[in-house]
C-alpha positions, 0 to 999 in steps of 0.5 A, a space after each residue: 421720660 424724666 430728665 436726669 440730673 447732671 451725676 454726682 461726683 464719687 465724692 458726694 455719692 459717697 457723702 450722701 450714701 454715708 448719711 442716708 441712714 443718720 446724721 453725721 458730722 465731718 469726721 464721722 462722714 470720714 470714718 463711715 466712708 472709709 469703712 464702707 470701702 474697705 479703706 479704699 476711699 478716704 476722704 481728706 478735709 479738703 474734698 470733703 468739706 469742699 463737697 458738703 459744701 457744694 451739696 449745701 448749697 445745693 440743697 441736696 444736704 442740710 445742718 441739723 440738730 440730730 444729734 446722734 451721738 449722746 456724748 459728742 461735742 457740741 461744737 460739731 456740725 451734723 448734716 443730714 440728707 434733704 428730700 432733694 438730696 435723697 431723691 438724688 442719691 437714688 437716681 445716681 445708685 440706679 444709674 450706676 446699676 444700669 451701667 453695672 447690668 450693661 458690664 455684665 451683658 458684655 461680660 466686663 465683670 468677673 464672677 466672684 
């Protein structure tokens, strides 16, 4: 069995689930978490320059120069998620499932 690494904190979850899809700059990371949340999480510049930092230099994240954004200002910093990255957003997403599945064996969760 593989060894799991340590989890992700909800901040850089949320991060790394925001550019899963496309490259992002810091403001646009913002905006697709709060939106993904229904406005339940959002991220103030402290916490989230603070995480792209840690996931940078972890290397779960890197700058790139996809530029998504064909009218956006240059001077914008655009990361996206490394193989690393990837591979721990997908192990965090099916540990969270895990403890989901057991919430519902014991009937924690409500029906919707």
């Amino acid at each position: 069995m593989a060894t799991r690494r340590e989890a992700l904190s909800r901040s850089a979850f949320l991060v790394l689930l925001s550019l899963a899809d496309r490259a992002r700059h810091g403001l646009g990371i913002m905006d697709e978490v709060e939106a993904r949340t229904s406005g339940e999480v959002r991220l103030g510049p402290g916490t989230l320059y603070g995480t792209l930092k840690r996931l940078e230099e972890e290397g779960l994240i890197s700058e790139t120069d996809d530029r998504p954004d064909l009218d956006d200002d240059p001077r914008r910093r655009y990361y996206g998620v490394t193989a690393t990255g990837a591979a721990a957003l997908t192990d965090e997403a099916e540990h969270l499932r895990a403890l989901v599945a057991i919430a519902e064996g014991k009937n924690i969760l409500k029906v919707r």
